[in-house]
N, C-alpha and C positions, 0 to 999 in steps of 0.2 A: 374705354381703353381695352385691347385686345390681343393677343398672338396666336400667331398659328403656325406652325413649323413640324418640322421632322424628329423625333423622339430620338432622343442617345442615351441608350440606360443605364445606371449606372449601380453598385451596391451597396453595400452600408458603409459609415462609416469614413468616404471620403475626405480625406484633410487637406487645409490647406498648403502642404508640403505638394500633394500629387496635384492639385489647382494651378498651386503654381512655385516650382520648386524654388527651395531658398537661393540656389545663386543665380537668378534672375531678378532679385530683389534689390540690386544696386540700380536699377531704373524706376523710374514711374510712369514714362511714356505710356500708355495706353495700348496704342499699335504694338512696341516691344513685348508689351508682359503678352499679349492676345495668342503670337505666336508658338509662345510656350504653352499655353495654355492646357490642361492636362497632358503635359508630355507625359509625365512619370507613371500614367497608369498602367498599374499592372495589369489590368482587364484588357485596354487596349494591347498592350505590349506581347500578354501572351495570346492572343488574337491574331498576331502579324496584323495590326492593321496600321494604316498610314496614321499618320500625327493626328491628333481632333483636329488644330486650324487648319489640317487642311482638309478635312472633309467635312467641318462644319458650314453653317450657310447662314448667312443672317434670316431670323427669323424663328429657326430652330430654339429646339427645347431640352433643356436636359432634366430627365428622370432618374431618380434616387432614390435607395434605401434608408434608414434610418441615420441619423447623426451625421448628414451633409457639413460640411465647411469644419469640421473639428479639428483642434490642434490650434496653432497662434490664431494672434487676433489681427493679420496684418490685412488691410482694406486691398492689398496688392488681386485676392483670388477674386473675389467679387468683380473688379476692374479688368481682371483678366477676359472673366467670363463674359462678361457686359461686351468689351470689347472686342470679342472673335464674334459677338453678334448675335448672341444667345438674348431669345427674348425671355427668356422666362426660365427658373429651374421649380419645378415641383419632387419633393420629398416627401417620407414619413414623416421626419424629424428633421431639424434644422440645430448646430450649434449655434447657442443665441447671441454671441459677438457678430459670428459670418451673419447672422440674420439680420442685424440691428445696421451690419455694416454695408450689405445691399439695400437695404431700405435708403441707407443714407447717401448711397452712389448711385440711386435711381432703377438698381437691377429688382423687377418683381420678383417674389417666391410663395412657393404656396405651400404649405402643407395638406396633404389627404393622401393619406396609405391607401386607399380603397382606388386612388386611381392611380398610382405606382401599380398595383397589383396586377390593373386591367389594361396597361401600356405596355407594350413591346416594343422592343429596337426600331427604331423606323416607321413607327406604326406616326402618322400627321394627328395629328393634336391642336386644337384650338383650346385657347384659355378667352372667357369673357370675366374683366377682373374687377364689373360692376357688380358681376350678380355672384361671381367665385364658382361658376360651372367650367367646368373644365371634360371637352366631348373629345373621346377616341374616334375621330372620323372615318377611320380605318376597319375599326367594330362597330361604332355609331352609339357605343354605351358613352352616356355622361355621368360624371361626376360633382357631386355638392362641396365643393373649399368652400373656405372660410374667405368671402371679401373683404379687402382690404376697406378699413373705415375710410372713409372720405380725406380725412387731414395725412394720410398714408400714400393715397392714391394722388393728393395735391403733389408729393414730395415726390413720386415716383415720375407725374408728368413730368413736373420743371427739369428731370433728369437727376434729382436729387437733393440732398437738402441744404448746401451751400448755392446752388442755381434756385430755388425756391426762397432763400433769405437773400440773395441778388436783386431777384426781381421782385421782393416785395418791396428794398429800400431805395426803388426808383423814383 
């Protein structure tokens, strides 16, 4: 299993308020929350840049500083991000609800500061999420993550771990 996309970086400390703001929260739609999808950042915002969905692309990646997904524990950000198409988010750090809550809604995530460090905005990024290298294709420097164990990476295929307990009780 694998992605490779375009790099959106982001800082520390991310919550799931700016993922995906609370009054968006009266839906679950998938497509609904995507749209929202980091409206509220103020990185973007004082940027002048257009919305993330719209200049997200499936496949893409989003890059992070420390303490990603902090704040509630609502499965709403993770689903958000998953669904504007984001294959992957790499961080320093991860709050461990938003972390436990991607695993369980199929979104990968990797920790390794050493390749937040060495990623820039834009810069194409491949993750291989057998062996947890993760290469700046842009610089051509790779990175050592930590692989997802096997019983991780089942639950990530099936798209998550209600579609993985589906398809086992066929």
């Amino acid at each position: 299993m694998n992605a490779k996309g375009r790099a959106f970086c982001y800082g520390a400390d991310i919550d799931t308020d700016v993922i995906i703001p609370a009054r968006y929260l009266n839906t679950s739609d998938p497509k609904e929350l995507a749209v929202h999808c980091m409206e509220d950042s103020k990185q973007d915002i004082n940027a002048g840049l257009p919305v993330f969905s719209k200049r997200v692309k499936d496949g893409d990646i989003i890059v992070a500083q420390k303490n990603f997904g902090c704040g509630s524990s609502r499965e709403h950000a993770p689903i958000a991000i998953k669904a504007c198409g984001v294959s992957c988010v790499i961080a320093k750090s991860f709050a461990r609800i938003f972390y436990r809550n991607s695993i369980n809604i199929g979104l990968p995530i990797l920790e390794c500061p050493e390749a937040v460090d060495g990623i820039g905005e834009g810069d194409t990024v491949s993750v291989n999420f057998d062996t947890g290298v993760i290469t700046n294709e842009t610089t051509g420097k790779s990175f050592q993550g930590q692989p997802f164990p096997e019983f991780m990476q089942n639950i990530i295929k099936a798209g998550g771990l209600v579609n993985k307990i589906k398809g086992e009780n066929k």
